[in-house]
N, C-alpha and C positions, 0 to 999 in steps of 0.2 A: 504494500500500500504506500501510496506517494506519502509528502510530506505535508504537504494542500490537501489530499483528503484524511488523512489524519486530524489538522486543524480544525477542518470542517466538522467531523464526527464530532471531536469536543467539545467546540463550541454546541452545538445540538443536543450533545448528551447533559451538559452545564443549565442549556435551557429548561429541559425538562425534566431533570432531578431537582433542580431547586425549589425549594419553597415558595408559595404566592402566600404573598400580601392577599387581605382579606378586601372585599370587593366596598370600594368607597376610600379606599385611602388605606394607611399605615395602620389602622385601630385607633388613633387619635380624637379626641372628644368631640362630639358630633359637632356641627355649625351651629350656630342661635339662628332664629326661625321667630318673624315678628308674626302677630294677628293681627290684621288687616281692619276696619271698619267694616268690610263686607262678608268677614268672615273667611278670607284666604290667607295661608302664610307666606310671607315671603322671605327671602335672607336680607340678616341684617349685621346690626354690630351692637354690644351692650355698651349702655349709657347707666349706670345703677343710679339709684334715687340715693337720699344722704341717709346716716346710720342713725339708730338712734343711739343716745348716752348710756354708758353702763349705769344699770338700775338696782338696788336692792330687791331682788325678785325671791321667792317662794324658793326654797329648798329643793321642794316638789315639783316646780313648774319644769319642763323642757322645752328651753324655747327652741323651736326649730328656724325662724325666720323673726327678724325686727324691722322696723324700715320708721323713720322718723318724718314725719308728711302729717297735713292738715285732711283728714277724712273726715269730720266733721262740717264742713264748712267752717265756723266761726272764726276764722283764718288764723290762728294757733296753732301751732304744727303738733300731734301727737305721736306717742310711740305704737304704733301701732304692730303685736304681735302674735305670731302663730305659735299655741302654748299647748303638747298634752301635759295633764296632769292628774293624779288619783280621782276620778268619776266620782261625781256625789251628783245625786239624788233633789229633785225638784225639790222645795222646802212644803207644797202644799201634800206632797205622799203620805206624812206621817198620818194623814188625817182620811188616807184612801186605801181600799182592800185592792186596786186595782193599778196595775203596775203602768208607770207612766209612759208616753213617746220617745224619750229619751232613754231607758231601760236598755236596752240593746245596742247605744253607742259609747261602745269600750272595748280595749282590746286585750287580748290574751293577760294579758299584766293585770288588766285592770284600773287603765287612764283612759282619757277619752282626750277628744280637740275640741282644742277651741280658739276664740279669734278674741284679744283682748286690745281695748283701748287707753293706754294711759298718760295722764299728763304729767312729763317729768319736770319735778322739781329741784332744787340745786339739792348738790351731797350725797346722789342717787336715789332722793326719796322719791316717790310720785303718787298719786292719786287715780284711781282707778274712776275713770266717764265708763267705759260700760266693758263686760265680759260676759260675752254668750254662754249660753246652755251647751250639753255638748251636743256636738256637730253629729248629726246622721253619714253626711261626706266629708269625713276626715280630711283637713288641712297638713300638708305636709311644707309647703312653702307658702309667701305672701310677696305682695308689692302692690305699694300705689302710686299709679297715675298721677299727672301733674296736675288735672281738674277733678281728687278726689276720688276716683273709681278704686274700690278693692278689687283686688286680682288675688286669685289664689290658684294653687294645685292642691287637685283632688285626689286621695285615695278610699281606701277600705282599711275595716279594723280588720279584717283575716288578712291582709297585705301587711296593715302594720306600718309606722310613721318612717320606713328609711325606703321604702317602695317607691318604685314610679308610679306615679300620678298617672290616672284617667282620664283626667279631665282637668280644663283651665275655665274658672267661672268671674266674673268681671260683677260685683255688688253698688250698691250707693245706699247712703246712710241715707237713715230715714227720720232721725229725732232718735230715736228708742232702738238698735237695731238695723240691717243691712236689708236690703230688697234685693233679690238675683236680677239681674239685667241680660246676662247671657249665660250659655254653659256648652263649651266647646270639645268634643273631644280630642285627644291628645296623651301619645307618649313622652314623656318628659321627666326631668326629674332637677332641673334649672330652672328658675325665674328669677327676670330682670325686668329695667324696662329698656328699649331704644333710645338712639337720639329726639326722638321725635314726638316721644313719651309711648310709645306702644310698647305692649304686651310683650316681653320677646325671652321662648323657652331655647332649651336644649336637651 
């Protein structure tokens, strides 16, 4: 056999004994992927919202997501955070044989999520404006918008708070409480928001 088709064999056999990269790139952390107004995603780039301050928080609490933003309106910025922590029980139960709606959002541990509002005061103290019941669609991350929209990712308590998210849902406070505005599905397990102030997972 020549010396050129020796080469040649080589090279060919090099090609096809080696290893492929996996289809998309090198395995590298997927792109961010903005939500659209219409409900499309498209690529983008993260712009994150500001942090909030370190807080004197609950022992108990795990916060999985903070983001320091005015969701209120009253243009006061709050810390607004995604918390599980040990499930308790509506206050009106003690006085009912009949187990409440909330009853069944907790997870294997025994915590449930929740989405808490607080106003931080200096020295890490703050004051708690409002802290949800626990959530039926578990919160695993959070971020607001620059005109107040809560965003979150959604999971399940048999998934469990380190899971990819289902779903990406967009609220607006109401006084008392959050209203859904949308609820988009989606794999993800990032949220940010864009330059632009949009939604944008990974």
């Amino acid at each position: 056999m020549s010396r050129a088709r020796r080469l040649v064999l080589t090279a060919l056999l090099t090609v096809l004994l080696a290893p492929h990269a996996p289809a998309g790139g090198l395995g590298g952390p997927a792109p961010w992927r903005a939500l659209t107004p219409q409900g499309t995603w498209t690529p983008t780039t993260p712009a994150p919202p500001r942090a909030c301050p370190a807080l004197h928080l609950p022992a108990t609490w795990d916060v999985r997501a903070s983001v320091l933003a005015d969701v209120t309106g009253d243009r006061t910025p709050e810390c607004v955070l995604a918390v599980w922590r040990p499930w308790r029980n509506w206050p009106v139960a003690r006085w009912s044989a009949h187990p409440t709606p909330i009853t069944p959002n907790r997870d294997a541990r025994g915590d449930s999520a929740h989405v808490a509002v607080l106003r931080p005061l200096p020295g890490g103290r703050y004051r708690e404006l409002w802290v949800g019941s626990a959530l039926h669609q578990p919160v695993t991350t959070l971020t607001v918008r620059p005109d107040g929209t809560l965003v979150t990712l959604e999971t399940t308590y048999r998934a469990g708070r380190a899971a990819a998210a289902h779903a990406l849902s967009e609220w607006r406070w109401t006084g008392f409480g959050f209203r859904l505005l949308r609820r988009v599905p989606t794999a993800a397990r990032a949220l940010t928001l864009d330059p632009l102030g949009r939604p944008a997972v990974r």
